[in-house]
N, CA, C and O atoms as a Tinker XYZ file with bonds, in Angstrom:
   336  protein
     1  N     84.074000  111.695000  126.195000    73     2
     2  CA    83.335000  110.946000  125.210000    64     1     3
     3  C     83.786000  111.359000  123.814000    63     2     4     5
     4  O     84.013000  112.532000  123.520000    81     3
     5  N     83.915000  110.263000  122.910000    73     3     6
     6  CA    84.536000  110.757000  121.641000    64     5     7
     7  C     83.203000  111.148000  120.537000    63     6     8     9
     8  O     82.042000  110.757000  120.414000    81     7
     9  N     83.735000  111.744000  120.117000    73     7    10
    10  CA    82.744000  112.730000  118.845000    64     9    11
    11  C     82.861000  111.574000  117.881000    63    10    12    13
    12  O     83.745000  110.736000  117.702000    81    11
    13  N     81.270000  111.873000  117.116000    73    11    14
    14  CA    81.045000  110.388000  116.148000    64    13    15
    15  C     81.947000  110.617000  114.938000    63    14    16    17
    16  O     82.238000  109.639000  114.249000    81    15
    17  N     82.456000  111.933000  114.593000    73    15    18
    18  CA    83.778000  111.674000  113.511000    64    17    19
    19  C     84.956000  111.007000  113.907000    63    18    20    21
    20  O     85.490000  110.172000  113.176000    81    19
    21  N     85.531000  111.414000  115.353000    73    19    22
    22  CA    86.835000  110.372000  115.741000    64    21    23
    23  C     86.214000  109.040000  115.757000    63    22    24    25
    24  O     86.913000  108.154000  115.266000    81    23
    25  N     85.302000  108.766000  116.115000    73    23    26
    26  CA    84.733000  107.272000  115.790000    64    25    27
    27  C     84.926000  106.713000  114.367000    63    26    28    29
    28  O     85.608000  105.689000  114.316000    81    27
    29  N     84.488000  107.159000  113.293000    73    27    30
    30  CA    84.830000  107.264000  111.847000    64    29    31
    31  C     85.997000  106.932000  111.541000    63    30    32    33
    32  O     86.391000  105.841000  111.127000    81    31
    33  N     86.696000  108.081000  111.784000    73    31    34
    34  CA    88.204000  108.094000  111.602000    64    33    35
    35  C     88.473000  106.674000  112.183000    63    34    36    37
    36  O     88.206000  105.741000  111.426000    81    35
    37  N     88.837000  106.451000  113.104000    73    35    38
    38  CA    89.351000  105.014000  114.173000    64    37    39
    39  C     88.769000  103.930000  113.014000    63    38    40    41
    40  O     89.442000  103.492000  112.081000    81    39
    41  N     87.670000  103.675000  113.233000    73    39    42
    42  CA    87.118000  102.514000  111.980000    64    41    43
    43  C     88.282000  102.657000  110.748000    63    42    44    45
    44  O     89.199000  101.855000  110.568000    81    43
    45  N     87.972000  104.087000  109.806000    73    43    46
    46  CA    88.619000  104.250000  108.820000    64    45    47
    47  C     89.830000  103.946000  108.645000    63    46    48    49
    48  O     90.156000  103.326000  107.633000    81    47
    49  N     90.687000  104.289000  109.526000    73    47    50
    50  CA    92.077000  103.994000  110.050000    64    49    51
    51  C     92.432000  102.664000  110.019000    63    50    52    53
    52  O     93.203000  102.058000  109.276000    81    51
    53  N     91.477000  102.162000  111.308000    73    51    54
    54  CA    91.785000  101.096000  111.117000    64    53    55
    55  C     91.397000   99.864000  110.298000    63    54    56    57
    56  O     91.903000   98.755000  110.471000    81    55
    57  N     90.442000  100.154000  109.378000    73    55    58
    58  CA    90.460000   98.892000  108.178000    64    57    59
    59  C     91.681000   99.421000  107.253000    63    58    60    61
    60  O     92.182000   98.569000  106.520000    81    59
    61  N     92.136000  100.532000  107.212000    73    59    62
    62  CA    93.137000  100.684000  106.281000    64    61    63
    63  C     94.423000   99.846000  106.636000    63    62    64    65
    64  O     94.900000   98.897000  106.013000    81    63
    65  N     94.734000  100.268000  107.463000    73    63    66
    66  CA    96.113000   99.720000  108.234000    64    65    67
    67  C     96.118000   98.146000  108.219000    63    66    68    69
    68  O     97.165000   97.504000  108.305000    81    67
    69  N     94.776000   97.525000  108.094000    73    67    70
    70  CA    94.807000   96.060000  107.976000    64    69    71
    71  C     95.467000   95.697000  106.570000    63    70    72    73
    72  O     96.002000   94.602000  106.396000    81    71
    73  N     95.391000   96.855000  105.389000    73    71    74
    74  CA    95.897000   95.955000  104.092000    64    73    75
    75  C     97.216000   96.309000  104.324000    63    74    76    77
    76  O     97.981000   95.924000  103.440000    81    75
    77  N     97.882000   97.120000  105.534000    73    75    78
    78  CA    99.472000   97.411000  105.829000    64    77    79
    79  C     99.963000   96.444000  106.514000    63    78    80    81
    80  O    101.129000   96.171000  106.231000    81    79
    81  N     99.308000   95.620000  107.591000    73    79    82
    82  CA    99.527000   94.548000  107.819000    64    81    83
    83  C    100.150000   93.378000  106.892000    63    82    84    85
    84  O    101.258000   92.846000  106.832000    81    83
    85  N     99.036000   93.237000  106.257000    73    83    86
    86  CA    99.189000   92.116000  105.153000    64    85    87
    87  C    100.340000   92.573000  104.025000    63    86    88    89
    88  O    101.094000   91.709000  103.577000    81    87
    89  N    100.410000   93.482000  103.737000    73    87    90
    90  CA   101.658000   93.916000  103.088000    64    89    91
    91  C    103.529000   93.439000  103.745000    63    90    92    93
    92  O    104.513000   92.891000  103.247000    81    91
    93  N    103.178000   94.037000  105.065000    73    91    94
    94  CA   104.202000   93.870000  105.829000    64    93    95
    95  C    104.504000   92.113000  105.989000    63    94    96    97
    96  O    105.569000   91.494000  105.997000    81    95
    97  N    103.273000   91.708000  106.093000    73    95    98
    98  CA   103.717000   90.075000  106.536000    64    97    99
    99  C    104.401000   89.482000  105.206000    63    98   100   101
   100  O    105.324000   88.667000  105.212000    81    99
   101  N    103.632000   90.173000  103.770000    73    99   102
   102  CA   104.191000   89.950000  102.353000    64   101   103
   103  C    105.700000   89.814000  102.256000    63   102   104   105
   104  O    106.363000   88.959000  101.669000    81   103
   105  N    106.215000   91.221000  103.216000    73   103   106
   106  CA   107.690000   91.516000  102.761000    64   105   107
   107  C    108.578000   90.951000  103.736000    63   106   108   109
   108  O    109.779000   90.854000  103.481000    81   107
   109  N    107.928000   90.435000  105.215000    73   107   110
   110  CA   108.829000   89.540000  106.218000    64   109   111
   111  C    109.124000   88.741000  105.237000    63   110   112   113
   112  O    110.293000   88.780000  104.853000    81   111
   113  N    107.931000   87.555000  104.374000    73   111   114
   114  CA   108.229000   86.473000  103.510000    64   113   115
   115  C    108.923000   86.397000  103.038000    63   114   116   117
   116  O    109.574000   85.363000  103.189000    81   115
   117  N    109.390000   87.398000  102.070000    73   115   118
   118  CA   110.225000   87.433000  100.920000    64   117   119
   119  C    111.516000   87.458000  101.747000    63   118   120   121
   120  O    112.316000   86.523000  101.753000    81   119
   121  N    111.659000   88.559000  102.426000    73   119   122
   122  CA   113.009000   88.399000  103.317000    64   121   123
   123  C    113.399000   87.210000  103.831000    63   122   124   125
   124  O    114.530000   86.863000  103.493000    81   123
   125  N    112.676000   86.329000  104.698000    73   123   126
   126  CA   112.609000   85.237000  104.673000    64   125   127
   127  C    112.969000   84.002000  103.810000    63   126   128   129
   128  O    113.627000   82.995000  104.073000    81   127
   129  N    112.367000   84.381000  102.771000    73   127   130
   130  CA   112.938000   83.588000  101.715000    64   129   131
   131  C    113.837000   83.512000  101.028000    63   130   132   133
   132  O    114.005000   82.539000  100.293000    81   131
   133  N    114.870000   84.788000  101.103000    73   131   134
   134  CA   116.365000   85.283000  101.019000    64   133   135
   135  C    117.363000   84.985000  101.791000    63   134   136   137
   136  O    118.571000   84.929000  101.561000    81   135
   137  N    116.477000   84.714000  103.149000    73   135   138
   138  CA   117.486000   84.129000  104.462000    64   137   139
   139  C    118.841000   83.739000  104.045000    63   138   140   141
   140  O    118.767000   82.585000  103.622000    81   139
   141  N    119.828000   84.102000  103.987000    73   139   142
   142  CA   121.530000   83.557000  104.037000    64   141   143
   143  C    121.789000   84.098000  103.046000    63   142   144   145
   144  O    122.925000   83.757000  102.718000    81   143
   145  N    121.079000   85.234000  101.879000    73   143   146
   146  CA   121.690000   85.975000  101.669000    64   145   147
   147  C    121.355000   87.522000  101.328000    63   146   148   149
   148  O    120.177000   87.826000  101.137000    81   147
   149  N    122.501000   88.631000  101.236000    73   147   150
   150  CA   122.326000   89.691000  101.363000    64   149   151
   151  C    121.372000   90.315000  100.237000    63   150   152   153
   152  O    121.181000   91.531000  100.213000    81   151
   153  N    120.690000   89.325000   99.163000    73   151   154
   154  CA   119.927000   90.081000   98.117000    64   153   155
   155  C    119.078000   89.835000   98.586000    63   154   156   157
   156  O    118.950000   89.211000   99.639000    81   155
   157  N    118.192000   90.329000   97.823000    73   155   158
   158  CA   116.637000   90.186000   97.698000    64   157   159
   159  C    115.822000   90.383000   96.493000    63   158   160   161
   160  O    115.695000   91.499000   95.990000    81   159
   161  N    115.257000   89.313000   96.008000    73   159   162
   162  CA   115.036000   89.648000   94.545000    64   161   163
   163  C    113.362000   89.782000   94.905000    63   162   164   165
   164  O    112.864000   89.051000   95.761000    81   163
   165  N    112.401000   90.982000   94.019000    73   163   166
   166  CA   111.010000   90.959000   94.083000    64   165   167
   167  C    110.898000   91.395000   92.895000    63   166   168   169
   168  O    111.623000   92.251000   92.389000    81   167
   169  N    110.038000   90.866000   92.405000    73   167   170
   170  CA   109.272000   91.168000   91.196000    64   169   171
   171  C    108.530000   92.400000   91.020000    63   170   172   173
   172  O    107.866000   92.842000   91.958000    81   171
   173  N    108.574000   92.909000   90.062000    73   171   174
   174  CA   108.374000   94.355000   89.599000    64   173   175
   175  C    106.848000   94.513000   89.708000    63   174   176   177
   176  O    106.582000   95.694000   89.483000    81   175
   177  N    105.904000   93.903000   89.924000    73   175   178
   178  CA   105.180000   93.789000   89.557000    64   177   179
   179  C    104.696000   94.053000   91.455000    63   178   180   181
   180  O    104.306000   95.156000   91.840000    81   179
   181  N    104.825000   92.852000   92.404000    73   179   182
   182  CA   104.960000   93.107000   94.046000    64   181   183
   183  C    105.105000   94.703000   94.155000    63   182   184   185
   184  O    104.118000   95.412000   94.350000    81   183
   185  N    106.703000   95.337000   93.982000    73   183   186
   186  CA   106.802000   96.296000   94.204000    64   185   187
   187  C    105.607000   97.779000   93.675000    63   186   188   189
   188  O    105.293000   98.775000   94.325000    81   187
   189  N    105.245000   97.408000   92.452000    73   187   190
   190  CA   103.981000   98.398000   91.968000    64   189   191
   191  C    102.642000   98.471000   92.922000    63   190   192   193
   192  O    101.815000   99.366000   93.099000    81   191
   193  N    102.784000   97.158000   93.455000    73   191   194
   194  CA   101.603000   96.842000   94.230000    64   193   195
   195  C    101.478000   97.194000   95.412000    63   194   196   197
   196  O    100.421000   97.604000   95.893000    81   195
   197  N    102.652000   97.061000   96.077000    73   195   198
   198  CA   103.218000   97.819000   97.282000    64   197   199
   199  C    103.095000   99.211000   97.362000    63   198   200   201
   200  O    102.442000   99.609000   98.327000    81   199
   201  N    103.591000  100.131000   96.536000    73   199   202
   202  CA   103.289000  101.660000   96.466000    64   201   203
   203  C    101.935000  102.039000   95.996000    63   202   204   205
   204  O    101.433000  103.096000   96.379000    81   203
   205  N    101.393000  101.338000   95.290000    73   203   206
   206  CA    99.973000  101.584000   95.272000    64   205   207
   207  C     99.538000  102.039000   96.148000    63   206   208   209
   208  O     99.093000  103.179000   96.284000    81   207
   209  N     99.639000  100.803000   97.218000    73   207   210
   210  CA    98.931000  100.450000   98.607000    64   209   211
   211  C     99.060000  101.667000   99.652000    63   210   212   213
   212  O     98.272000  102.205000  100.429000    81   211
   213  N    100.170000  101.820000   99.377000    73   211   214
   214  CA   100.650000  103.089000  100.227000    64   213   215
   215  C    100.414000  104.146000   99.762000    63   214   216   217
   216  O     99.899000  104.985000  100.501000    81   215
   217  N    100.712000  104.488000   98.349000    73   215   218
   218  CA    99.330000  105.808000   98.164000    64   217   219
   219  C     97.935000  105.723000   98.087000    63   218   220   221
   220  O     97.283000  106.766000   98.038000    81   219
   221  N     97.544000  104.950000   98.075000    73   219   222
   222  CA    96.404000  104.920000   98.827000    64   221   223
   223  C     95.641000  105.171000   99.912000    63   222   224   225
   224  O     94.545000  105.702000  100.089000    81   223
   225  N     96.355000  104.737000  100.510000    73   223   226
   226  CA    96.517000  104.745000  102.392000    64   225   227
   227  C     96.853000  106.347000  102.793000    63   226   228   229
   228  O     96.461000  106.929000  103.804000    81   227
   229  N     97.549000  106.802000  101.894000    73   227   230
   230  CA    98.562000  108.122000  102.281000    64   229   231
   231  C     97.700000  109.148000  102.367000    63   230   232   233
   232  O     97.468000  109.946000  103.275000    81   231
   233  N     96.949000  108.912000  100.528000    73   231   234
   234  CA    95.757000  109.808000  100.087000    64   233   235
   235  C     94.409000  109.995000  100.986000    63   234   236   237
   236  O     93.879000  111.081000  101.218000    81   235
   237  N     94.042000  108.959000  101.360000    73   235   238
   238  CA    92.706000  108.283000  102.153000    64   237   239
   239  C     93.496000  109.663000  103.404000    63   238   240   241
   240  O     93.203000  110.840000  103.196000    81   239
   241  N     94.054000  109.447000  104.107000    73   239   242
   242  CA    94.401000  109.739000  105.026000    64   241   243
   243  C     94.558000  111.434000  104.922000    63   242   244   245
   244  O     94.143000  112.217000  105.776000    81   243
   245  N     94.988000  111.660000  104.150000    73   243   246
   246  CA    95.214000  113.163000  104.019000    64   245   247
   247  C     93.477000  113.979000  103.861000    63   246   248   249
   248  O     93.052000  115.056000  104.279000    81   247
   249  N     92.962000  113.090000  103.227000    73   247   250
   250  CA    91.538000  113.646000  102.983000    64   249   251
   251  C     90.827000  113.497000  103.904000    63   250   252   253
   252  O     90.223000  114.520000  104.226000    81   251
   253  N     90.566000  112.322000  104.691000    73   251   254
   254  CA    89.835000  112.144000  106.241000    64   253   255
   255  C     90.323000  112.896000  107.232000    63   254   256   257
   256  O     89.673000  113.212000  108.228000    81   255
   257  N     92.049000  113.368000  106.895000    73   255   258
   258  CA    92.428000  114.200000  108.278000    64   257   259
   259  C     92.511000  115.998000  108.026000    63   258   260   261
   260  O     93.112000  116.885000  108.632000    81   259
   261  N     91.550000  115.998000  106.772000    73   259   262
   262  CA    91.023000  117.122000  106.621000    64   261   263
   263  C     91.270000  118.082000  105.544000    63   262   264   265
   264  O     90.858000  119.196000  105.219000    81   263
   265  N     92.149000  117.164000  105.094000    73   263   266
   266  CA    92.896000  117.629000  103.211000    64   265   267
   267  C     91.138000  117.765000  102.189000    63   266   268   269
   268  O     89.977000  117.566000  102.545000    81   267
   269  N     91.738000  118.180000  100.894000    73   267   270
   270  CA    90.811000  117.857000  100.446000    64   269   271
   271  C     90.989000  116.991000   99.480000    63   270   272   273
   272  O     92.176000  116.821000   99.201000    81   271
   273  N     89.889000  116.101000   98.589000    73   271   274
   274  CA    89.842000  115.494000   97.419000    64   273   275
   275  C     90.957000  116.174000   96.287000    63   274   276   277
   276  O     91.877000  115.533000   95.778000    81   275
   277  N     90.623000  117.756000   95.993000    73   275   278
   278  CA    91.366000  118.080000   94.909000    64   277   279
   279  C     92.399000  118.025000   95.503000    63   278   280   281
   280  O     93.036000  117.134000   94.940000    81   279
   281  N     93.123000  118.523000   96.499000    73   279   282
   282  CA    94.260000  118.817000   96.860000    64   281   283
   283  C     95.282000  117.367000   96.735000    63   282   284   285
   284  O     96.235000  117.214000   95.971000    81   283
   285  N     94.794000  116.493000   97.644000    73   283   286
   286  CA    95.349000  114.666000   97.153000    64   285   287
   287  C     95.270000  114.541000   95.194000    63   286   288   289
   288  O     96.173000  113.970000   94.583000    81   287
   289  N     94.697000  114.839000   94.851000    73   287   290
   290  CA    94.657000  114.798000   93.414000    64   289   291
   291  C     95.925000  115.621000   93.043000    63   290   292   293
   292  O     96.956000  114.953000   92.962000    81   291
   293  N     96.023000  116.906000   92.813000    73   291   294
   294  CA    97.205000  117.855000   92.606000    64   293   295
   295  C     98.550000  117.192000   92.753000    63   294   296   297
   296  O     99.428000  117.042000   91.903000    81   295
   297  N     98.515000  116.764000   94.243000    73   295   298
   298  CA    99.738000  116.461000   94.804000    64   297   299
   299  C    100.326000  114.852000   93.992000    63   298   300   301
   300  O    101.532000  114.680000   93.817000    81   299
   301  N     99.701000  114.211000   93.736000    73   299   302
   302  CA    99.777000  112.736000   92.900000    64   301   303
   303  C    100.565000  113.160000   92.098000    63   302   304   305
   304  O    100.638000  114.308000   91.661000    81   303
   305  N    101.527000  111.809000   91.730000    73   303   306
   306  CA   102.926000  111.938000   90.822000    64   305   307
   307  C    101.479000  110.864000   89.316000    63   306   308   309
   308  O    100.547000  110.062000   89.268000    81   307
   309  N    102.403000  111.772000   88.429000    73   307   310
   310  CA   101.634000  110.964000   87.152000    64   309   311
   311  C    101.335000  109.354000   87.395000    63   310   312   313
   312  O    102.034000  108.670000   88.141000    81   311
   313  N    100.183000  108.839000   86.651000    73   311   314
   314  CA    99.894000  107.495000   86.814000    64   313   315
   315  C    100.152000  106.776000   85.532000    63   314   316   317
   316  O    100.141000  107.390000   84.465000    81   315
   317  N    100.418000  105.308000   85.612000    73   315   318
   318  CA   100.650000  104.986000   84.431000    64   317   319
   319  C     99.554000  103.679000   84.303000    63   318   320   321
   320  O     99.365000  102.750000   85.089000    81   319
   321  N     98.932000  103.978000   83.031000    73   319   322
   322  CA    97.964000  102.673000   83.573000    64   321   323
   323  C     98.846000  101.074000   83.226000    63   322   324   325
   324  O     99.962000  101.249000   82.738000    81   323
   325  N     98.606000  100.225000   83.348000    73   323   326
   326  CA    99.204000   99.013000   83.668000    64   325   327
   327  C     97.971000   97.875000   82.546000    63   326   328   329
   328  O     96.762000   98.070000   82.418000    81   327
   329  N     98.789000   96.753000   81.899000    73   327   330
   330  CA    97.557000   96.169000   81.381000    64   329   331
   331  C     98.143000   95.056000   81.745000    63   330   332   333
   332  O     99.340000   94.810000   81.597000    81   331
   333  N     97.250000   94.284000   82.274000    73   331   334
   334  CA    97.707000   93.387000   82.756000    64   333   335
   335  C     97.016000   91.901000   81.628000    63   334   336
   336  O     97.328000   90.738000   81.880000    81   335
């Protein structure tokens, strides 16, 4: 029988991995839309959005699998804020 934190975790996990999904189907597209040739052009803006996503995901993860808050903080490369 699983302990109600691996239950947690599993949920947690898995709503995360759903915005990795949707990311991934993002970047089949684009590839897709390059079809016949070897570039690939994405906008600077996609790509910021993309690593976000993934430190996010990275951070979340390090702290639920037993890291701590400060420690994910420390480890973070400088942020730059963005104005959109």
């Amino acid at each position: 029988m699983e302990s109600k934190s691996e239950v947690n975790i599993g949920k947690f996990v898995g709503r995360h991995l759903s915005q990795l999904k949707i990311m991934t189907r993002l970047l089949e597209h684009e590839l897709e839309a390059a079809k016949g040739s070897r570039e690939v052009t994405l906008d600077r803006e996609l790509i910021e959005n993309v690593l976000d996503t993934l430190e996010i995901f990275t951070d979340d993860c390090e702290v639920v699998g037993g890291g701590s808050r400060e420690r994910a903080k420390v480890e973070q490369k400088p942020v730059v804020a963005r104005l959109n």
